[in-house]
C-alpha positions in Angstrom: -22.7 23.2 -9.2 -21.0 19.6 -8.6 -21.9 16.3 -7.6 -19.7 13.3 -6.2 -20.8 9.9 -7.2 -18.9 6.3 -6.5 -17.3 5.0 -9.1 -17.6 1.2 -9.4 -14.2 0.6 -11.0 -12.3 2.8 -8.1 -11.5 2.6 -4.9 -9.6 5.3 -3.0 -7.6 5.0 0.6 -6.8 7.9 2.8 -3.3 7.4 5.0 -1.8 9.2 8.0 1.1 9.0 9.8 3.3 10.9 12.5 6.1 10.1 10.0 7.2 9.1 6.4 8.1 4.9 7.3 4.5 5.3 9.5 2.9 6.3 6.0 4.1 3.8 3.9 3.7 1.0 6.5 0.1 2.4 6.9 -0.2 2.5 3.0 0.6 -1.0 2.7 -2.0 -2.3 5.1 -4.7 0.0 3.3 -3.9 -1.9 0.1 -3.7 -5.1 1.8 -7.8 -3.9 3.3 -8.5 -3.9 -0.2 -7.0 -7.3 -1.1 -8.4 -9.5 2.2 -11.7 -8.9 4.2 -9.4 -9.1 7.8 -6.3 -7.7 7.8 -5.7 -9.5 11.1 -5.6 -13.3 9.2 -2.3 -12.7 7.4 0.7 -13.9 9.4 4.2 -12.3 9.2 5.6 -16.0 8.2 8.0 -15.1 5.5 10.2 -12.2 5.2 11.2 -10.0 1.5 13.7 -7.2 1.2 12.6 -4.3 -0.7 15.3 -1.3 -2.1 13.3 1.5 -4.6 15.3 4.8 -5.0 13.2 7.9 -6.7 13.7 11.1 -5.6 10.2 12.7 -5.9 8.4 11.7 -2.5 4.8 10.8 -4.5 6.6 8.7 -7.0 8.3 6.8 -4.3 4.9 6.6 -2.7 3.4 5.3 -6.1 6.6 2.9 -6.5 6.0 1.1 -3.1 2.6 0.7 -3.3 2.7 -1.2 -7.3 5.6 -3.2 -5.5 3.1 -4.6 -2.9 1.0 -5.1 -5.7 3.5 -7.1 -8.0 4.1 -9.5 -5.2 0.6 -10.2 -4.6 0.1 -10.5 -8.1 3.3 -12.7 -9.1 4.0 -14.2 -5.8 0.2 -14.4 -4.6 2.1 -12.8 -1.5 0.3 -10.9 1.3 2.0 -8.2 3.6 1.1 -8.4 6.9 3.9 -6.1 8.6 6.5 -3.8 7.4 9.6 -1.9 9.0 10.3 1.1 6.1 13.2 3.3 6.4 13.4 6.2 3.7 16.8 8.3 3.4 17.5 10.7 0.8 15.0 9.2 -1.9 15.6 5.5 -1.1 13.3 3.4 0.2 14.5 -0.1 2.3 11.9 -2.0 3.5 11.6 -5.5 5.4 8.1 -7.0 4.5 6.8 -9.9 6.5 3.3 -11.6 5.4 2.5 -15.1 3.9 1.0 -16.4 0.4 -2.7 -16.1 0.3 -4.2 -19.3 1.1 -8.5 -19.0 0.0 -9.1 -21.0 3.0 -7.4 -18.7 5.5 -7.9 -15.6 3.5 -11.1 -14.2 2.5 -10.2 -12.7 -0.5 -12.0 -8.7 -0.4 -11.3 -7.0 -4.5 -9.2 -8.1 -7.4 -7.0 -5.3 -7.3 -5.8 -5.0 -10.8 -3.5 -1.2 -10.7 -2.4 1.5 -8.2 -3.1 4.6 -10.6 -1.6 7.7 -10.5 -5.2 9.2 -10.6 -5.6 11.9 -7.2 -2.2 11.0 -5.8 -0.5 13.0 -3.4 2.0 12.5 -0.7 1.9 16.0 1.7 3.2 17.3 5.2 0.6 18.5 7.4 1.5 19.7 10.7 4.0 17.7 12.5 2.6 14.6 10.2 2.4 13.0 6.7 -0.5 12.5 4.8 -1.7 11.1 1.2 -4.4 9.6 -1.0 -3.9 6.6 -3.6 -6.6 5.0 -6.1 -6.4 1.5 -7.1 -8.4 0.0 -10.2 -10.8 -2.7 -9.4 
């Protein structure tokens, strides 16, 4: 026997991709669905460098997403677009959004961790897939 229930603290996103930038670009606008109601209202305004190096696909996976996070968090800055190149376990990544403004963004969930809970990074086919859990 088993059941599934919803789990009010948790919210999980499903990515795809052709390729490994497509996932984590696609990654960062599932987390940003989480932070915002529209997606659409955030602006590619300012512009952030991002280098991460880890070797283990998932971990970089895990890495981006709680550095998406921290700027939102410390920066109250919102990712709109993303151009990710990964090569040999390092990640460089040009992020373009703006700082959340209330009156432009309707704010969606207090994200408050991206947990390792259920994550997996995976080739399928001639395409990437993975699953992350974030703590509401």
């Amino acid at each position: 026997m088993y059941e599934t229930f919803d789990h009010t603290a948790d919210v999980g996103v499903r990515v795809a991709a052709p390729d490994l930038p497509g996932l984590f670009t696609e990654a960062a606008r599932g987390l940003l669905s989480l932070l915002v109601e529209d997606v659409g209202t955030v602006e590619p305004r300012v512009e952030f460098n991002i280098r991460l190096e880890e070797q283990d696909l998932a971990y970089l996976f895990f890495d981006w997403l709680r550095e998406l996070l921290y700027l939102y968090d410390a920066r109250h800055f919102l990712v709109g677009a993303c151009e990710v190149k990964i090569e040999g376990g390092v990640l460089q990544a040009t992020i373009r959004g703006e700082h959340c403004d209330v009156a432009k963004h309707c704010l969606a969930h207090e994200v408050k961790a991206i947990t390792s809970h259920g994550l997996f990074v995976q080739q399928e086919g001639e395409g990437y897939k993975a699953e992350f859990i974030v703590d509401i």
